[in-house]
C-alpha positions in Angstrom: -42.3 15.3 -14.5 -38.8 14.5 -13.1 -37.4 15.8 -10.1 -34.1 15.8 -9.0 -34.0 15.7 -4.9 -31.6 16.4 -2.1 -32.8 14.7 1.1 -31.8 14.5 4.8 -29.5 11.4 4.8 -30.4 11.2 8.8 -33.8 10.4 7.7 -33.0 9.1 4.3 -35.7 5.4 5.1 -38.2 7.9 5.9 -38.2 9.9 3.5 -38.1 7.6 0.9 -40.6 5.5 2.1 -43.0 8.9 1.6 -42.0 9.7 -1.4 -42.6 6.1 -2.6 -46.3 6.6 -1.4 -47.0 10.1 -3.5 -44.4 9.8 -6.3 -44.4 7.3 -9.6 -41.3 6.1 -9.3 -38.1 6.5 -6.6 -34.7 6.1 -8.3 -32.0 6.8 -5.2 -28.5 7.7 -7.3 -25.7 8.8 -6.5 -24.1 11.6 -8.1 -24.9 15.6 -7.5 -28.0 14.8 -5.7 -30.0 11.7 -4.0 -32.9 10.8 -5.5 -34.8 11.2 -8.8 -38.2 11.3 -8.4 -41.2 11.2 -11.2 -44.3 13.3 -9.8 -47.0 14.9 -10.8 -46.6 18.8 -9.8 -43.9 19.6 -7.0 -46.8 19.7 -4.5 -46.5 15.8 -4.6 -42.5 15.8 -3.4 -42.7 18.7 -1.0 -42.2 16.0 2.1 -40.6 16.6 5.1 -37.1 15.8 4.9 -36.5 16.9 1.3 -34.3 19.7 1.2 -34.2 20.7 -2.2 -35.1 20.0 -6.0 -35.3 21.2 -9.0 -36.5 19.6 -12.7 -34.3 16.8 -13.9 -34.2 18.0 -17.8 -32.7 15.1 -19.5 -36.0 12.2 -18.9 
């Protein structure tokens, strides 16, 4: 599945570098929110520093 993901830009390195241990794939956009990640279950992306997602539809 793919999630889209807010994050906190103060820790933006961090965070990504997390996500890029549990998730798939990373994608960092720009646009309505920061990242598009492909997990397994929303389990995998809730990481410290992510403030919000939701289920990116369209992939």
């Amino acid at each position: 599945m793919y999630f889209e993901l807010w994050i906190d830009n103060s820790r933006r390195e961090e965070v990504i570098k997390k996500l890029k241990t549990v998730c798939k794939e990373v994608w960092e956009v720009s646009g309505n929110y920061d990242l598009i990640v492909c997990a397994e279950s929303e389990d995998q992306i809730k990481v410290d520093g992510v403030l919000n997602w939701r289920r990116h539809y369209t992939c």
